[in-house]
C-alpha positions in Angstrom: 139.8 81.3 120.6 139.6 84.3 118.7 135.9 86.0 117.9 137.3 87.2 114.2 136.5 84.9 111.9 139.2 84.2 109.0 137.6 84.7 105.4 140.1 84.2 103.0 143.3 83.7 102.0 144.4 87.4 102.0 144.0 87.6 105.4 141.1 89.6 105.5 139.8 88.9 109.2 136.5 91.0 110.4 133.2 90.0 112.0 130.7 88.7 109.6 127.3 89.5 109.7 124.5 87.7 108.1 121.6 89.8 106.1 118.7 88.4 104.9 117.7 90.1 101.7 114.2 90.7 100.8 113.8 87.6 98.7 114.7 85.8 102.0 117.9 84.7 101.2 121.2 84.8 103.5 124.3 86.7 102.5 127.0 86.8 103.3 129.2 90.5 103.8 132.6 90.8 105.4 132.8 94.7 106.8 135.9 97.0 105.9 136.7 94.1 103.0 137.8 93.9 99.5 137.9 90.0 99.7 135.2 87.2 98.8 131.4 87.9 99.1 128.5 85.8 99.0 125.8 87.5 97.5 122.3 87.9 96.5 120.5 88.5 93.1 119.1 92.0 93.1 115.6 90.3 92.7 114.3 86.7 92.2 112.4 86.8 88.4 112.0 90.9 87.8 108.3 91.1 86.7 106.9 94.0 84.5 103.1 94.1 85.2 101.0 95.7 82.5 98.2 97.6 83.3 96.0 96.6 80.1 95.5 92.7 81.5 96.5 91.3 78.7 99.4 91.2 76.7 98.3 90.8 73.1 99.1 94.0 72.4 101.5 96.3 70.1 102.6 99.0 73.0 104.9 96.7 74.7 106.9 95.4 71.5 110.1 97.7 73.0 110.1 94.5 75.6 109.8 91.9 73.3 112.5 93.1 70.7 115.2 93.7 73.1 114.3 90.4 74.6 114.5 88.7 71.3 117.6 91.0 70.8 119.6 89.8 74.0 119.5 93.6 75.3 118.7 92.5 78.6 121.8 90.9 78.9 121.4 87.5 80.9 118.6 89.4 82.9 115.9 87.1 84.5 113.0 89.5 83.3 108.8 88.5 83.0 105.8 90.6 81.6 102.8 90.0 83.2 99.6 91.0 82.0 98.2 91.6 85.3 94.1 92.3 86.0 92.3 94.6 83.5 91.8 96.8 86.5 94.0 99.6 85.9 95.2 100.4 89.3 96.2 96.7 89.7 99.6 98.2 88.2 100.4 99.9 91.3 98.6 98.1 94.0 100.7 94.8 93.0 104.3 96.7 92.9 103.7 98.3 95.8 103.1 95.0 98.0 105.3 93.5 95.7 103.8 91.0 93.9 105.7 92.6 91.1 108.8 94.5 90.0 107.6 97.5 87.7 104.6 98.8 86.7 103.1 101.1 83.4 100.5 103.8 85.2 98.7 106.4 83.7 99.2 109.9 85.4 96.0 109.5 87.3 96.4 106.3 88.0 99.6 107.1 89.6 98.1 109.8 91.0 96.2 107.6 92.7 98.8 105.5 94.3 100.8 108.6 95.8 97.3 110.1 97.0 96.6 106.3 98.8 100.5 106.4 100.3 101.9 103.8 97.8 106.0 104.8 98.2 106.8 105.1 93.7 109.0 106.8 92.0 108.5 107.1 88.3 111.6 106.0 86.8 111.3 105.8 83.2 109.2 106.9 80.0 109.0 105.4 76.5 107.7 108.6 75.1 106.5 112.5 76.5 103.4 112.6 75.3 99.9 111.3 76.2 99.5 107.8 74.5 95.5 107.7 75.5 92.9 108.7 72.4 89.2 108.9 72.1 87.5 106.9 69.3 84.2 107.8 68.0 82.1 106.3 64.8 82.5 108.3 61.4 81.3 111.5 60.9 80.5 111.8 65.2 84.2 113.0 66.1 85.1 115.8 67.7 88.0 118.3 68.7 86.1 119.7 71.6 85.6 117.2 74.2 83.4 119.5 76.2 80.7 117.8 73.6 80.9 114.5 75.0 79.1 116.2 78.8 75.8 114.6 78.8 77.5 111.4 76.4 78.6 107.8 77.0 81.7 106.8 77.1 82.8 103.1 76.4 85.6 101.4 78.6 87.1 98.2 78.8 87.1 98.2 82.6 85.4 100.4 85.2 88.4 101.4 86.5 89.6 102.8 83.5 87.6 106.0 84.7 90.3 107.0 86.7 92.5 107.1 83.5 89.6 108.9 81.5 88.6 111.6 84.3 91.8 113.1 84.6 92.0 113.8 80.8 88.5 114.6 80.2 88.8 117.7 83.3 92.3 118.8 81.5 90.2 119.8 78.6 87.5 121.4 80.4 84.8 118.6 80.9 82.5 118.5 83.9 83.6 114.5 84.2 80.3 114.6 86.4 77.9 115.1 83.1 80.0 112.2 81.7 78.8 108.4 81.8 80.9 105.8 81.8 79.7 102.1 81.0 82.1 98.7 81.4 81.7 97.1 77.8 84.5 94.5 78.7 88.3 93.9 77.8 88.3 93.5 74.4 84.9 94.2 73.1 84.4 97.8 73.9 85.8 98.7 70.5 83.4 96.2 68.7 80.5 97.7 70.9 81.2 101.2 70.0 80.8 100.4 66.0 78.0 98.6 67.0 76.0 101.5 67.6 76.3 101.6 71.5 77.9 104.3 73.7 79.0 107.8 72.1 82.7 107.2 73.0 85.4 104.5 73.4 88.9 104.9 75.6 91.5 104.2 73.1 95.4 104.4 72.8 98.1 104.2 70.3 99.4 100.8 70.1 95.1 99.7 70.5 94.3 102.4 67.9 96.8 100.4 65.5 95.6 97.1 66.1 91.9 98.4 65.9 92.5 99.3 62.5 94.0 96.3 61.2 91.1 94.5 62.3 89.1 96.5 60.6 87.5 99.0 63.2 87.5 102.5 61.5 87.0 105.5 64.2 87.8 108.9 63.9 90.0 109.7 66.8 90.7 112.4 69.3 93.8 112.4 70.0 96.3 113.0 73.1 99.1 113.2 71.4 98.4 116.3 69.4 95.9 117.3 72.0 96.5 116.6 76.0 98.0 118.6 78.5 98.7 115.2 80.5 102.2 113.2 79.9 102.7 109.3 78.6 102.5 106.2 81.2 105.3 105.8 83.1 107.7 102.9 84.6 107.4 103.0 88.3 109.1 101.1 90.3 109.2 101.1 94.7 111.1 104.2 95.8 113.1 101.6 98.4 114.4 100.0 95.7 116.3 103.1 94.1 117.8 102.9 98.0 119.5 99.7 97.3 122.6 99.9 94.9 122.5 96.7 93.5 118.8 96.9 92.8 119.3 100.0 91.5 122.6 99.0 88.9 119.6 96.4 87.9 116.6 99.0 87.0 119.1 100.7 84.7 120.3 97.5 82.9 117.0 96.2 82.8 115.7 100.1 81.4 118.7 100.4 78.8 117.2 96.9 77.4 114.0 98.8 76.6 115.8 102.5 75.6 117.0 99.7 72.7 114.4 98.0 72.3 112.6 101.1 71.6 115.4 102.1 68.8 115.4 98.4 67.1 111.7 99.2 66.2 112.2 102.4 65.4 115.1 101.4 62.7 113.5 98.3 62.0 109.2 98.3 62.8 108.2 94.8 60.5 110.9 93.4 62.9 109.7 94.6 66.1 105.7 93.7 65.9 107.3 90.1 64.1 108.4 89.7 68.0 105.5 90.9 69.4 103.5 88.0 68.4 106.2 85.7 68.0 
């Protein structure tokens, strides 16, 4: 009896080994071999978490158009709205209850500073998406005014996305108060008459308009030193070459998606809300 085990009909004969992946499943790889292999998807379902909690929003239509658009290309792919808590982003791809997330630069600030192995992988724009709403006729370009001021967010933890772009213009964050108004009234509270201040983004800022909220708006991307959210993903994945041929599929669906709306907008927020 021989210990090489035969593995095909080109005579390929080597010692197979068995790997079990990380989704648990067995493959198998014949070493020094060009012949048959048994293998593993790169991931189960890839999941995007957002790091809004909800997905009713406008920012993510790159997703939805190149999904609606076949751009991901057979590609088992999920969004995920995630907790409003905006660290949740991170926290669930590090332990990986998910694929990908969207931080903010302080939130993933956060996860490198707590030891949480990312690497930033991908942006949908430069430039800081993140704006500052006030009422009519209370806006300002100098955020310094807003020391001693409220500031309205949809989630506590949405401070650690306001702080870091409130001490990049100057502001002594500790002279600023912050104050939960929930996910999605905050904007409704601000015109309301409560707080001084409302978090705000671009894809929000759009939708907030529709409905009918009018704010006057600082805004980050005329005005921060800071950079947009960013896709990160586990550095260990970037380690494995299939998982890695799969991030840049799964990336060059939204790089498309990104140009359908810019060629064709009506289109893209039709498949948004589709």
């Amino acid at each position: 009896m021989t210990n090489n085990l035969s593995i095909n009909p080109a005579g390929i004969s080597r010692r197979t080994f068995l790997q079990v992946t990380g989704a648990g499943l067995v493959t198998a790889t014949a070493l020094g071999a060009t012949g048959l292999r048994a293998r593993a998807e790169p991931y189960g379902k890839f999941t995007w978490i957002s790091p809004r909690g909800t997905l009713e929003v406008l920012d993510d239509y790159p997703y939805w158009a190149a999904k609606k658009a076949g751009y991901f290309d057979g590609l088992d792919t999920d969004m995920q709205p995630g907790p409003s808590d905006g660290t949740a982003t991170v926290k669930f791809v590090d332990v990986g209850q998910a694929d990908m997330g969207f931080p903010s630069p302080g939130v993933f600030s956060f996860a490198i500073q707590n030891g949480m192995k990312l690497k930033s992988v991908f942006h949908m724009g430069a430039r800081d998406t993140f704006s500052i709403a006030f009422r009519k006729g209370e806006g300002s370009n100098d955020l310094k005014k807003l020391e001693g001021k409220t500031i309205l967010l949809g989630s506590a933890a949405w401070q650690s996305i306001t702080d870091p772009l409130l001490a990049a213009q100057g502001v002594d964050i500790k002279k600023v108060k912050y104050v939960e108004a929930g996910w999605p009234t905050w904007g409704t509270a601000l015109a309301g008459g409560q707080g001084d201040a409302a978090l705000s983004w671009e894809g929000l800022r759009a939708e907030w308009i529709a409905k009918g909220l009018d704010f006057e708006y600082w805004l980050g991307v005329q005005n921060s030193k800071l950079p947009a959210n960013t896709f990160v993903v586990r550095a260990a994945d970037l380690e494995d070459p299939d998982r890695k041929a799969f991030l840049e599929k799964y990336l060059r669906g939204w790089a498309m998606g990104l140009e359908f709306g810019y060629q064709n907008p009506r289109a893209a927020v039709e498949a948004v809300f589709e």
